[in-house]
C-alpha positions as CSV (number, residue, x, y, z in Angstrom):
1,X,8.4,-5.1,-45.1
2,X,5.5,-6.0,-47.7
3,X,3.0,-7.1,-45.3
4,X,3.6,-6.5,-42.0
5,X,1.1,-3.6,-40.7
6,X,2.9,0.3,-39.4
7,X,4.8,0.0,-36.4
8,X,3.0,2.7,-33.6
9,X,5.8,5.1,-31.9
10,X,7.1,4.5,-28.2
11,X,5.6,7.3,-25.9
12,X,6.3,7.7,-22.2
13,X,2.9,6.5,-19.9
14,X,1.2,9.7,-18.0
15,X,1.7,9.5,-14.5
16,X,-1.0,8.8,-12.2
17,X,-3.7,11.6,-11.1
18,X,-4.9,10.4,-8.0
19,X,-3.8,8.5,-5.0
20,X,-6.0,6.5,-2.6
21,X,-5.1,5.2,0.5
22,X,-7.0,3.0,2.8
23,X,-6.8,2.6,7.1
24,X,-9.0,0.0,9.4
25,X,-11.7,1.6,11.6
26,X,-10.6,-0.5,14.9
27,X,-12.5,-0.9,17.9
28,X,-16.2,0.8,16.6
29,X,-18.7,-0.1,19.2
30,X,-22.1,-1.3,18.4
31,X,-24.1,1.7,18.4
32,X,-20.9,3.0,15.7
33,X,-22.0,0.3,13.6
34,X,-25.6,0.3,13.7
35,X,-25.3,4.3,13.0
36,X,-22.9,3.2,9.8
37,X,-25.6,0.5,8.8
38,X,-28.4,3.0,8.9
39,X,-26.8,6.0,7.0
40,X,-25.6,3.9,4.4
41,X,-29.3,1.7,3.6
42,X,-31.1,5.0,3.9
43,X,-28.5,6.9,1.0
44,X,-28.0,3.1,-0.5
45,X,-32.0,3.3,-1.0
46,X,-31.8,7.0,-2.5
47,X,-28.5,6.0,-4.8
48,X,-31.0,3.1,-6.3
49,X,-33.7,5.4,-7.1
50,X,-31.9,7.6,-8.9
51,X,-29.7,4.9,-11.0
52,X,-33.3,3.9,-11.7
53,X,-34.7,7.8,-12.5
54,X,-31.5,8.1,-14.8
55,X,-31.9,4.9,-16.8
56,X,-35.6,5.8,-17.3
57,X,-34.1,9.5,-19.0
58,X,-32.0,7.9,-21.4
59,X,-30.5,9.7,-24.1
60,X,-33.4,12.5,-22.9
61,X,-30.9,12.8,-19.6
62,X,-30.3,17.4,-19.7
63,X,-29.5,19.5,-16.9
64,X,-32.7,20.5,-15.7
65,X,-33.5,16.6,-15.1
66,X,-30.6,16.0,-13.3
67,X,-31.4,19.1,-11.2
68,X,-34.8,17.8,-10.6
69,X,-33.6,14.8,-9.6
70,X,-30.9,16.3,-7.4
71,X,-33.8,18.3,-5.8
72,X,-35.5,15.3,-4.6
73,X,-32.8,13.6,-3.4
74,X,-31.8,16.9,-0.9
75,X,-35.0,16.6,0.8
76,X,-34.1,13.6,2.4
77,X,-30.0,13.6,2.7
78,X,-28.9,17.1,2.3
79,X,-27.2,18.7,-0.7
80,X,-23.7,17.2,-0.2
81,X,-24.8,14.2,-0.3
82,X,-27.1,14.0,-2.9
83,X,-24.6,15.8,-5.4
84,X,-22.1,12.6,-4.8
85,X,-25.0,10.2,-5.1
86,X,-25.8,11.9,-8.5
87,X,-22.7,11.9,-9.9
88,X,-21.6,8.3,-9.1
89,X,-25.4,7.9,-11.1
90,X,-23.7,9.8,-14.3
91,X,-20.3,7.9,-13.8
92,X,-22.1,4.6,-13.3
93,X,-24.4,5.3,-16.7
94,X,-21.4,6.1,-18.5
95,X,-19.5,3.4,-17.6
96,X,-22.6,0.9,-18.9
97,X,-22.9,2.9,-21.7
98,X,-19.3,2.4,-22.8
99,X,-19.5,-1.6,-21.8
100,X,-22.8,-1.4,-24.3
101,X,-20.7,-0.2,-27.1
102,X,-17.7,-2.7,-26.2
103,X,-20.0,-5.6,-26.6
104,X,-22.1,-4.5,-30.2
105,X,-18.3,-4.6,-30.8
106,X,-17.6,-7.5,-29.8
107,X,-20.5,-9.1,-31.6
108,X,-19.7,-7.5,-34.8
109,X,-16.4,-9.2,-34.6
110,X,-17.7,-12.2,-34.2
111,X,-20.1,-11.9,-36.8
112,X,-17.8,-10.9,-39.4
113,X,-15.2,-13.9,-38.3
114,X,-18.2,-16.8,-38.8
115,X,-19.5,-15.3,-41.8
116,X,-15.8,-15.6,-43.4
117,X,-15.4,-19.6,-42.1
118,X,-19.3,-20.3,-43.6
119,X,-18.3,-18.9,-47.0
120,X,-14.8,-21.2,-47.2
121,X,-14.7,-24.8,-48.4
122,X,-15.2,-27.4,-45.9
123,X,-11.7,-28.6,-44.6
124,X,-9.8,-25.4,-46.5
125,X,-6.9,-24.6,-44.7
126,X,-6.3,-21.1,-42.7
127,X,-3.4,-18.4,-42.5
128,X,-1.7,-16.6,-39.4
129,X,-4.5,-13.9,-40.1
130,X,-7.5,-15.8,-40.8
131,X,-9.0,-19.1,-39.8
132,X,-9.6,-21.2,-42.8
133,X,-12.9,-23.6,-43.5
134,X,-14.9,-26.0,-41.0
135,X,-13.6,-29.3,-40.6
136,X,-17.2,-31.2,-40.7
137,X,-20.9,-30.7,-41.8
138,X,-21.9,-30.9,-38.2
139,X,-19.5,-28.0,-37.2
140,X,-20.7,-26.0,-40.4
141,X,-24.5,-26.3,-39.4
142,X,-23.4,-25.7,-35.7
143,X,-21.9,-22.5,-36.7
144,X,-24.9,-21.1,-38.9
145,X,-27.0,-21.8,-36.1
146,X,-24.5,-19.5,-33.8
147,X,-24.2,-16.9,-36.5
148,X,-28.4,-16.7,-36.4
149,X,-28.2,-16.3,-32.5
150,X,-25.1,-13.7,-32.5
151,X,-27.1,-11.5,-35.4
152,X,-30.4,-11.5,-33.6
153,X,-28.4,-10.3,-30.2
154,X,-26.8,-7.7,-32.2
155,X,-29.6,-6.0,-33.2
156,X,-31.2,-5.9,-30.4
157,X,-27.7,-4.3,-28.4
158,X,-28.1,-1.5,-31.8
159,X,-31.7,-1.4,-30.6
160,X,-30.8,-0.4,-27.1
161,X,-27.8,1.4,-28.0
162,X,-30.1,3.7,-30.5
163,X,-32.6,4.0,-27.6
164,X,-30.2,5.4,-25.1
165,X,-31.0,1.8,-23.0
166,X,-28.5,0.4,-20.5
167,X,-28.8,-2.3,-18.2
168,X,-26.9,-1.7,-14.5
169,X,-27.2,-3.5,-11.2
170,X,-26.1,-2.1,-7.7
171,X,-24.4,-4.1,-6.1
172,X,-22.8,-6.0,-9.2
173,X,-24.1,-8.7,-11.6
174,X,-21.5,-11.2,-10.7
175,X,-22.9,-11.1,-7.0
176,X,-26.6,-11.6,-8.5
177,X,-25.6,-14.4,-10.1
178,X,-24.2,-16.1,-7.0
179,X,-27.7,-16.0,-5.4
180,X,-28.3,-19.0,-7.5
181,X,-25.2,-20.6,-7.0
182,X,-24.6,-20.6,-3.2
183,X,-23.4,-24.0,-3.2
184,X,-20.2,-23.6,-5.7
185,X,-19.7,-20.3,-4.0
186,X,-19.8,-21.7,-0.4
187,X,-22.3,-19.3,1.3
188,X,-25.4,-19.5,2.8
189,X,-28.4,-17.2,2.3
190,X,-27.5,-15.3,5.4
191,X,-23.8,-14.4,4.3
192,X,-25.1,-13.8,0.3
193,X,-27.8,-11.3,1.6
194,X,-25.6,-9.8,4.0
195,X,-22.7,-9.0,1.3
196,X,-25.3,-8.2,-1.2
197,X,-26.7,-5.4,0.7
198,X,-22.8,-4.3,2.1
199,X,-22.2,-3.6,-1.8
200,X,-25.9,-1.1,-2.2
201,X,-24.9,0.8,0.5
202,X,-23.8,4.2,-0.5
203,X,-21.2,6.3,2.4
204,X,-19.1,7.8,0.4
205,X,-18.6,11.9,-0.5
206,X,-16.5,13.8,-2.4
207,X,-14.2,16.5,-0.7
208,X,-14.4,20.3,-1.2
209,X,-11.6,23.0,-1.0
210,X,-12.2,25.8,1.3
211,X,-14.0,23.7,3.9
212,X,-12.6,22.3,7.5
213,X,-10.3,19.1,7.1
214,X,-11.3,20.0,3.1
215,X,-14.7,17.5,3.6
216,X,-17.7,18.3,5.3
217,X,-19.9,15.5,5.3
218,X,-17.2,13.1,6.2
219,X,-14.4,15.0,8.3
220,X,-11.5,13.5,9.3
221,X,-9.2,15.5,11.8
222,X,-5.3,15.5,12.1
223,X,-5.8,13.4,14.9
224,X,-7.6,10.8,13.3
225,X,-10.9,11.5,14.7
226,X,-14.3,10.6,12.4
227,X,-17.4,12.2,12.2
228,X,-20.6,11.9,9.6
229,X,-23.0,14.5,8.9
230,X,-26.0,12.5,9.2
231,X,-28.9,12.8,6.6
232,X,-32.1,14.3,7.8
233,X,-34.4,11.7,8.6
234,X,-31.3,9.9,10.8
235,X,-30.8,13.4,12.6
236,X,-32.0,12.0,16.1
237,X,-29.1,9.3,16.0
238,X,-26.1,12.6,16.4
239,X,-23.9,12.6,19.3
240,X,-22.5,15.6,18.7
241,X,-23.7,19.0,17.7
242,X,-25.1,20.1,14.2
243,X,-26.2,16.6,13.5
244,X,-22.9,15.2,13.6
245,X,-21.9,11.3,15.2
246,X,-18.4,11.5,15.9
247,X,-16.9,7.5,15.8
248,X,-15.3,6.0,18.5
249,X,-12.8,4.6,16.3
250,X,-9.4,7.2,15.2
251,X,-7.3,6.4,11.7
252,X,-3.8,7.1,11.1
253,X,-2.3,6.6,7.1
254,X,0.7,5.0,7.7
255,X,1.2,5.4,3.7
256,X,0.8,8.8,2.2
257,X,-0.2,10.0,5.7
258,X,1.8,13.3,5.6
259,X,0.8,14.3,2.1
260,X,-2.9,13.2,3.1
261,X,-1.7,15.6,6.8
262,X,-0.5,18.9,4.4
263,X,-3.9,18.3,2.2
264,X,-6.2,18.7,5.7
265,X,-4.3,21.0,7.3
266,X,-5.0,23.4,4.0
267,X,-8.6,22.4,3.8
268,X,-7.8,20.9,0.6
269,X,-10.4,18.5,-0.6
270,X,-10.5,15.0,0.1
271,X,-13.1,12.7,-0.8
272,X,-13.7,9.9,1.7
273,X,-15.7,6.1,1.6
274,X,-16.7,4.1,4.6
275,X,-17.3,0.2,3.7
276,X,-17.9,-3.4,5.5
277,X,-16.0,-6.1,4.6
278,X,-17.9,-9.1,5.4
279,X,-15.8,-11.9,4.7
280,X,-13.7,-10.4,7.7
281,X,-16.0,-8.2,9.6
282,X,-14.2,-5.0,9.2
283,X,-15.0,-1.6,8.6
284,X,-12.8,0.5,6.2
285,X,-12.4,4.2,5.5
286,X,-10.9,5.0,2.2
287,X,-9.3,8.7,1.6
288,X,-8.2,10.0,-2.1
289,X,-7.4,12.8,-3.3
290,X,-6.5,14.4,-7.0
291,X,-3.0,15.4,-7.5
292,X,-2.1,18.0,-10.1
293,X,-0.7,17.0,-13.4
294,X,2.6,16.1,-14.0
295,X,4.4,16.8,-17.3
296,X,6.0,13.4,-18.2
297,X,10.0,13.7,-18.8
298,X,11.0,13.6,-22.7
299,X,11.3,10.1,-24.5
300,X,15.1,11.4,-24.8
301,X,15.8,11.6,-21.5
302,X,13.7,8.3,-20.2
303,X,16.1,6.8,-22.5
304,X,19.4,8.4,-21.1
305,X,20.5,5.3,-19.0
306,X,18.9,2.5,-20.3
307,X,16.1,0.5,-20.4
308,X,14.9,-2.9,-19.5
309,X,11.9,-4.2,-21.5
310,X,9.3,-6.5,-20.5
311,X,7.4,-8.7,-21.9
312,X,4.1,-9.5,-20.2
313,X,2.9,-13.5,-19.4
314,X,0.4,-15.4,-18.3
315,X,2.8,-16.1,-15.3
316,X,5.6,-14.0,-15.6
317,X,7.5,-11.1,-16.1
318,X,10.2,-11.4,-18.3
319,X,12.4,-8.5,-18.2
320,X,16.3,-7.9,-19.7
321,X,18.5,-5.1,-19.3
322,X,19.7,-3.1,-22.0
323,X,22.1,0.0,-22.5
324,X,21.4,2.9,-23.9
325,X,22.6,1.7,-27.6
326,X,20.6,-1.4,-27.2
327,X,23.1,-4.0,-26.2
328,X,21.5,-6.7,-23.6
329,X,23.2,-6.1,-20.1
330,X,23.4,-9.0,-17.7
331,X,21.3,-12.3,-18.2
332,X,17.9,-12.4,-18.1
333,X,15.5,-11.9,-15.0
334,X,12.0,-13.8,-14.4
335,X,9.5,-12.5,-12.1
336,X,6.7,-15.2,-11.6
337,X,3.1,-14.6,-10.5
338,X,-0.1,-16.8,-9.7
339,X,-3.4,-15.6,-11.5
340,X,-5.6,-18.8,-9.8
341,X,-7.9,-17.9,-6.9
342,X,-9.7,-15.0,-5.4
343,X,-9.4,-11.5,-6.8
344,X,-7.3,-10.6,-3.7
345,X,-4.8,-13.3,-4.1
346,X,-4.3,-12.4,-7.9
347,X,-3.8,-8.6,-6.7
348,X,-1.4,-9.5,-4.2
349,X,0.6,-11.5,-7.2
350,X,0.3,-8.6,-9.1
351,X,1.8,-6.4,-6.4
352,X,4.5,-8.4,-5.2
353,X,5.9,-9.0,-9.1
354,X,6.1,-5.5,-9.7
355,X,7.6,-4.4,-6.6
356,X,10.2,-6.9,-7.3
357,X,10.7,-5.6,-11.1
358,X,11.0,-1.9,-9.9
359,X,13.1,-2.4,-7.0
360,X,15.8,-4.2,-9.3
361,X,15.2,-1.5,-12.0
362,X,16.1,1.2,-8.8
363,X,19.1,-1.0,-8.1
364,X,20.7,-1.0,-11.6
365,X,20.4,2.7,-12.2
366,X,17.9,2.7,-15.3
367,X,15.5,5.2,-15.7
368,X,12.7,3.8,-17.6
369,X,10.6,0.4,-18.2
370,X,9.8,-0.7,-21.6
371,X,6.4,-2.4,-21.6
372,X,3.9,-3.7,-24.7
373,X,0.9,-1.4,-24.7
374,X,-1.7,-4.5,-24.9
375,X,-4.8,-4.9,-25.8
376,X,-6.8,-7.8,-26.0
377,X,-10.2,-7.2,-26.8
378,X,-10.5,-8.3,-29.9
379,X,-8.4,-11.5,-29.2
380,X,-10.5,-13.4,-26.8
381,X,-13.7,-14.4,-29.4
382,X,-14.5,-18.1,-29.7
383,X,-14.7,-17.3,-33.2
384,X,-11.9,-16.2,-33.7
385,X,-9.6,-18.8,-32.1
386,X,-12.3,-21.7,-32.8
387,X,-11.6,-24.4,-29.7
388,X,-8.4,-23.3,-28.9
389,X,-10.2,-22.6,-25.1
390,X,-6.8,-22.8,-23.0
391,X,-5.0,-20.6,-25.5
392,X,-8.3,-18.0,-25.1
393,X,-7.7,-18.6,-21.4
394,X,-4.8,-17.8,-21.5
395,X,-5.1,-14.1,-22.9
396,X,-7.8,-13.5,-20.7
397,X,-5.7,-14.2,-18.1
398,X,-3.5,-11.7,-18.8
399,X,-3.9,-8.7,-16.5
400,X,-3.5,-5.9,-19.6
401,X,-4.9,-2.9,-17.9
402,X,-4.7,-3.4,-14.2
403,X,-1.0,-4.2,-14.5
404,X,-0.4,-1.1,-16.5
405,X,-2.4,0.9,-14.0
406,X,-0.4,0.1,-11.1
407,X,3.0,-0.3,-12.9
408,X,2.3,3.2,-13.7
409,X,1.8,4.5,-10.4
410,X,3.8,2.5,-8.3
411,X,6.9,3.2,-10.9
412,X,6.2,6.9,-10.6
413,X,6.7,6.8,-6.9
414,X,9.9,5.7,-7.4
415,X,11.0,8.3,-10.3
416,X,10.5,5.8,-13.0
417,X,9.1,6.3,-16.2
418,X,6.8,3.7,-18.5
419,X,7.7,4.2,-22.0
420,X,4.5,1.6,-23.8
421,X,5.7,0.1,-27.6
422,X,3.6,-1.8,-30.0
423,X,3.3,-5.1,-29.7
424,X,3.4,-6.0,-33.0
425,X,6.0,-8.8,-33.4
426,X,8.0,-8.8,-30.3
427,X,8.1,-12.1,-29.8
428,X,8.1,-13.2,-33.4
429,X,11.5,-10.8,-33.9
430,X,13.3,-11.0,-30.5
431,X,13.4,-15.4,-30.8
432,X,14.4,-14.7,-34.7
433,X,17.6,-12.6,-34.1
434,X,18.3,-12.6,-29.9
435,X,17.4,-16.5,-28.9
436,X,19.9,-18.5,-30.5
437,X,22.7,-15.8,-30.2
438,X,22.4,-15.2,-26.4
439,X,22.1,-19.0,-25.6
440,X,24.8,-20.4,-23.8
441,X,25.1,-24.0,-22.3
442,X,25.0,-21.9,-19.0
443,X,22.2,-19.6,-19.7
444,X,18.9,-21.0,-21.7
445,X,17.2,-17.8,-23.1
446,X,13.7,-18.5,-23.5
447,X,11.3,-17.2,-26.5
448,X,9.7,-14.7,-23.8
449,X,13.6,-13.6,-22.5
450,X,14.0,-12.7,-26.5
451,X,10.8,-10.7,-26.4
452,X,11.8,-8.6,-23.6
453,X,14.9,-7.5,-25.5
454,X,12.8,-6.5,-28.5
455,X,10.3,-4.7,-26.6
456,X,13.6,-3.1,-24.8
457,X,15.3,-2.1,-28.3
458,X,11.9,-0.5,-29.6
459,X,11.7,1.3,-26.6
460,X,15.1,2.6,-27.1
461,X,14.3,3.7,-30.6
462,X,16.4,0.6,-32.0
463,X,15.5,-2.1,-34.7
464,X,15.2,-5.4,-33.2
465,X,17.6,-6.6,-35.5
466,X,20.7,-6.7,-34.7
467,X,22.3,-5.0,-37.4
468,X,21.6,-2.7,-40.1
469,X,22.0,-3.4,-44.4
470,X,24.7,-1.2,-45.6
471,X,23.8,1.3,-48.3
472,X,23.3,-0.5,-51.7
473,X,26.8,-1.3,-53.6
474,X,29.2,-0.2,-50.9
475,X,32.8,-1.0,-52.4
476,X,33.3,-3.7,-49.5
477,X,30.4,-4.7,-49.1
478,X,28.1,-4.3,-52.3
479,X,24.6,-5.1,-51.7
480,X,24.9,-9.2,-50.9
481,X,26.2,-8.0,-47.1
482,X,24.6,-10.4,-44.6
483,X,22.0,-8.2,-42.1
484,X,23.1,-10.4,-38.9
485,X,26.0,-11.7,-37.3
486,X,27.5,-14.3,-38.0
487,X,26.7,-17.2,-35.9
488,X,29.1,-18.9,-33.7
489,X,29.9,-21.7,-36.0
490,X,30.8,-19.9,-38.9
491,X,34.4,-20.1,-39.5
492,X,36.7,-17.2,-38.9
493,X,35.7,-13.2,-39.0
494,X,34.9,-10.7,-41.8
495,X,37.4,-10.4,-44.8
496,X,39.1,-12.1,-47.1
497,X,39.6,-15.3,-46.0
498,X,42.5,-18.4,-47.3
499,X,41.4,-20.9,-49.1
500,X,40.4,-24.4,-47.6
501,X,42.1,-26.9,-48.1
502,X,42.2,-30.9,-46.4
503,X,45.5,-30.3,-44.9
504,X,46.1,-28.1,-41.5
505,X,47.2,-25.0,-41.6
506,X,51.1,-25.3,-42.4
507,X,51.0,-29.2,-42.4
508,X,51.9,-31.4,-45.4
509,X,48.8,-32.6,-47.8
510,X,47.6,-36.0,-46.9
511,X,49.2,-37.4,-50.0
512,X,52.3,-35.7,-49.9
513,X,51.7,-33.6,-53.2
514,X,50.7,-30.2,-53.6
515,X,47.6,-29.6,-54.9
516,X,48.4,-26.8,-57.4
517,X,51.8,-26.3,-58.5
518,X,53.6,-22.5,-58.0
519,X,51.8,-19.6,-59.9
520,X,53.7,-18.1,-63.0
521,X,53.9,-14.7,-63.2
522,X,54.8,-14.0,-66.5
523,X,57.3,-10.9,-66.2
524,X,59.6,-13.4,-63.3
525,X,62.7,-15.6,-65.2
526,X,61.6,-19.0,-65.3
527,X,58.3,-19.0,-66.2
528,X,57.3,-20.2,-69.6
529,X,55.5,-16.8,-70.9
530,X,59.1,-14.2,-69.8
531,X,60.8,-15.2,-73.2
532,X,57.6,-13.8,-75.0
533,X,56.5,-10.7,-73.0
534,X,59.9,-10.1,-71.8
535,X,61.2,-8.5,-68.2
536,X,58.5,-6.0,-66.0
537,X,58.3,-2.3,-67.8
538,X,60.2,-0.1,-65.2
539,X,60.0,3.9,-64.6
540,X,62.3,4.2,-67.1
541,X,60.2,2.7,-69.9
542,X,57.5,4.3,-69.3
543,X,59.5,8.1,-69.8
544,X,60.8,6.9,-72.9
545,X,64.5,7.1,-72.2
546,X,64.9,3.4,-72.9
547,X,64.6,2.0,-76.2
């Protein structure tokens, strides 16, 4: 294996922590939605100043400053609400900080990968690991001039970095960038400003144990009933006591709603977010909660009745069932999936594909999924894969994380378990020693059918191969024993087998001669070398009482 990188070990996925689930605000009434619109530009407003005080602390960000800023913020919301707006601040900050240090990343990889091409021949051929030379001058002088641009934007993302500096927008770059684009988008200035300011608005709270209905701020009763503490300078808009406006409109969680019930009713905390869809005009409230966590079951046990691995497309899932010794079950199974449109329609594919893997995974009795534990970061660089733009479309299309986030959760609610496998050679090893053998003129096994075996079989604890060397020198076997089946036109089985000859089997010889005469065994009568060696020793001869 001189050459090939360590092989990671399979581990069984931890389940999921938290559970969200989402119901419709129907029939709000005007004055519902202008109080909705007002509480959440006022807290939107006080959720940008503080993104804006916390950027300007930097790496000088301590607990004192974000109790002075916390402070502020109370004077005009109330303390509730201006701990959750300083904490999705610090998770916000974080999560550009960690984007910062993904794309210095990035850059060095990119870096490093041109400054191997520029140092090659022009024209030098590459290897499966490393791109070889530039074709042309023009391409080489193109690429020095990119190298020059990557290196000046690297240091100054180290200069940032170093400086504690991030760069954030509320409300989401992507959406910023439409402003200028409202043609190809199809909006007008109306409908961009409108969803640009739905996405800076800020209703949202955490939950807290001990209190009613286990939220305060936002309280949701068992009957469905919605109320919102109201900040301070939006006091005068209550229609109920303490400063409360109590929503015309009642939810009921059809999904998770008697686990969401049990958590209320034991003043459990929930956290709670109100939002506006604009493209339909409809308000959403959004409850989640933490769950506890749950030890996963032992790799053993996950691997009791089976497995089926899956190997993860562009378009498809292809999945196989195997026992638990390995042995592919069944023929293979596709599950197909669109990744062209809007976000929702890719989700939706998303959804639907695994729902369809896990309910047939519930139907044949397995207890665990065998999946690749991808990561494509550093396989989507232009440098690295040169012009090859539909194949670097084509692992960015690829959900990775998203589809291991939800196969996680959704598997766990039906008493699944993920067990993730390195990827390493899956696809290279499973069309090597599974393709050819489980092809039949009724079944075509594709390359990614193969893979799903190996990922299956690794999952399992198994080599992908399909059998093992013997130990060195075995007396059958010695050390020249083949390390795969034979394939199906390879004449008979394992042993010793009878000559061939151009006759068939117990027919005459084409021209009607034998080809070797009988063998002479020297101790029989008849054969030329008896008279000199003389008839077979017996038991006798060998005691000595013949002479």
């Amino acid at each position: 294996m001189n050459g090939l990188r360590d092989l990671a070990a399979p581990f069984v996925v931890p389940g999921p922590c938290g559970v969200a689930v989402r119901d419709r605000l129907k029939h709000l009434t005007p004055q519902d939605e202008r109080v909705l619109r007002a509480v959440g530009e006022h807290q939107g407003a006080l959720a940008s100043r503080d993104l804006k005080a916390r950027c300007a602390d930097g790496l000088d960000h301590s607990a004192d400053t974000w109790a002075a800023r916390k402070r502020e913020l109370t004077k005009e919301s109330s303390s509730r609400i201006a701990g959750a707006i300083t904490k999705a601040t610090h998770d916000q900050w974080a999560l550009a900080r960690r984007c910062h240090a993904a794309h210095i990343q990035n850059l060095a990889a990119g870096i490093k990968t041109l400054r191997h091409r520029l140092s090659l021949p022009l024209g030098e051929p590459g290897t499966k690991r490393a791109a070889g030379g530039y074709r042309s001058k023009s391409e080489w002088f193109r690429k020095s001039r990119r190298l020059a641009m990557l290196e000046a934007r690297h240091t100054a993302a180290v200069a940032d970095w170093q400086a504690g500096r991030v760069r954030v927008v509320r409300g989401g770059r992507r959406l910023l960038n439409t402003r200028h684009h409202l043609t190809q988008a199809g909006l007008t200035e109306e409908q961009w400003r409108e969803r640009w300011e739905a996405e800076r608005w800020f209703i949202a709270v955490d939950g807290e144990s001990g209190k009613r209905f286990g939220n305060e701020t936002i309280r949701v009763t068992p009957d469905g009933e919605v109320s919102v503490k109201l900040p301070v300078p939006l006091a005068h808009l209550a229609n109920a006591r303490h400063g409360r406006y109590v929503l015309a409109s009642t939810v009921a969680f059809a999904h998770r709603g008697a686990e969401w019930a049990d958590r209320i009713t034991a003043n459990r905390a929930v956290a709670y977010r109100i939002h506006l869809d604009t493209d339909r005009g409809r308000w959403y409230l959004t409850a989640s909660w933490q769950r506890p966590a749950v030890k996963t079951i032992p790799l053993e046990t996950a691997r009791a009745r089976g497995m089926i691995g899956v190997d993860t497309n562009a378009d498809h899932f292809a999945a196989y069932r195997l026992d638990q010794h390995g042995n592919p079950i069944g023929g293979p199974h596709r599950f197909g999936y669109d990744l062209s449109g809007s976000a929702g329609h890719r989700d939706a594919q998303i959804r639907h594909a695994l729902t369809r893997l896990i309910n047939w995974a519930v139907r044949v009795g397995v207890a665990a999924i065998g999946i690749e534990d991808l990561d494509f970061t550093a396989e989507k660089t232009r440098e690295k894969h040169g012009g090859r733009k539909r194949f670097r479309q084509l692992i960015s299309g690829i959900p990775t994380g998203k589809l291991k986030a939800r196969l996680v959760s959704m598997a766990a609610e039906q008493g699944l378990a993920i067990v993730a496998v390195d990827p390493a050679y899956t696809s290279l090893w499973g069309a090597q020693h599974w393709q050819k053998p489980l092809t039949t003129p009724h079944r075509k096994l594709s390359r990614h059918d193969a893979a799903g075996i190996a990922i299956g079989r690794r999952a399992l604890g198994h080599p992908v191969r399909r059998r093992t060397a013997p130990p060195p020198h075995d007396q059958s076997d010695r050390a020249g024993h083949r390390t795969a089946q034979a394939g199906p036109g390879n004449r008979g089985r394992e042993g010793i087998r009878p000559p061939t000859t151009d006759r068939p089997p117990g027919g005459p010889s084409p021209s009607g001669k034998r080809k070797r005469g009988p063998s002479c065994i020297q101790h029989r009568p008849g054969c030329a070398q008896y008279a000199a060696v003389g008839p077979r020793p017996t038991y006798a001869h060998w005691l000595g009482t013949v002479e």
